[in-house]
C-alpha positions as CSV (number, residue, x, y, z in Angstrom):
1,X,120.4,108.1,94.6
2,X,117.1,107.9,96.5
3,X,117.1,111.3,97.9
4,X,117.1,114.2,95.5
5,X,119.1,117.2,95.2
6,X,118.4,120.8,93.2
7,X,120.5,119.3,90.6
8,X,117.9,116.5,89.8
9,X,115.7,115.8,87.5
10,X,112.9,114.2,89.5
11,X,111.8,112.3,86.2
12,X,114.9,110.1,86.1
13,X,114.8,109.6,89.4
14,X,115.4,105.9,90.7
15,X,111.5,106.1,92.0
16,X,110.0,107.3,89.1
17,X,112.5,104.3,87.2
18,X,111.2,102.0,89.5
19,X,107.4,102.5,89.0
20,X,108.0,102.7,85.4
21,X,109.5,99.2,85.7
22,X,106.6,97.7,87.9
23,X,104.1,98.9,85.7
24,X,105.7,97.3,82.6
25,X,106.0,93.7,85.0
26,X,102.8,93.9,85.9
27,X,101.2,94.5,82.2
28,X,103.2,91.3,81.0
29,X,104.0,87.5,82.5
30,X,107.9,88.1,81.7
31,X,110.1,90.7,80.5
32,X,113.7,91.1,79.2
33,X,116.1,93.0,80.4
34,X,117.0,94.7,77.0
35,X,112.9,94.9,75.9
36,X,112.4,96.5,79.5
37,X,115.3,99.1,79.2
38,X,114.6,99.9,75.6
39,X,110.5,100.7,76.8
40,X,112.0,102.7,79.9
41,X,114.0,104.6,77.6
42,X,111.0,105.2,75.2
43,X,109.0,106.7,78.2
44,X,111.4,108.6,79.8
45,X,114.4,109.3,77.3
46,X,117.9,108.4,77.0
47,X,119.1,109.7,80.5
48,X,117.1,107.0,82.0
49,X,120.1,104.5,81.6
50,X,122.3,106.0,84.7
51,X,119.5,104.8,87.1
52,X,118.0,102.1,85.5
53,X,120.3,99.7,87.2
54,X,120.0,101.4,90.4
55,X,116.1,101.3,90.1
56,X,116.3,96.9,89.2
57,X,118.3,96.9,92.5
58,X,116.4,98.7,94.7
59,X,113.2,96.8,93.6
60,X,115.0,93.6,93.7
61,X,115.9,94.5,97.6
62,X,112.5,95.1,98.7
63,X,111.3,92.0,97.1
64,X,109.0,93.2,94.4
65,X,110.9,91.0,91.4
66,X,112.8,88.3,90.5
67,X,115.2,87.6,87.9
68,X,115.7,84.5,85.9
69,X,119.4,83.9,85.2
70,X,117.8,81.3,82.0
71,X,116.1,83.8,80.2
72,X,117.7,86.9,81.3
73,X,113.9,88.3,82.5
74,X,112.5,89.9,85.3
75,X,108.8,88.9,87.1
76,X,107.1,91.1,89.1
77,X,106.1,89.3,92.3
78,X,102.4,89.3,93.7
């Protein structure tokens, strides 16, 4: 997923997801997982749902967010 082929669109990318998804945490405290899909979708259209998991994942990994299980949000951390 991280490494592109001729075949990819490097818009819906998981990196391009992914900064798209920082940004958005780092404008607001908390977000939803449903709000934050639905304004990644606005941005970059509806093919931005296969790698929008991927993209939570990969952020999650390298320690940029957190997710609260009791509001079902993310938080960018600092």
């Amino acid at each position: 997923m991280i490494k592109l082929d001729r075949h990819t669109n490097p818009k819906f990318s998981m990196i391009n997801i992914s900064s798209i998804i920082l940004s958005e945490l780092n404008a607001f405290y908390s977000v939803q997982y449903d709000s934050l899909l639905k304004k990644v979708v606005n941005i970059l259209g509806d093919e931005a749902r296969v790698n929008f998991p991927y993209a939570l994942n990969f952020l999650y990994l390298l320690g940029k967010l957190t997710y609260e299980q009791n509001t079902d949000s993310f938080k960018a951390i600092k």
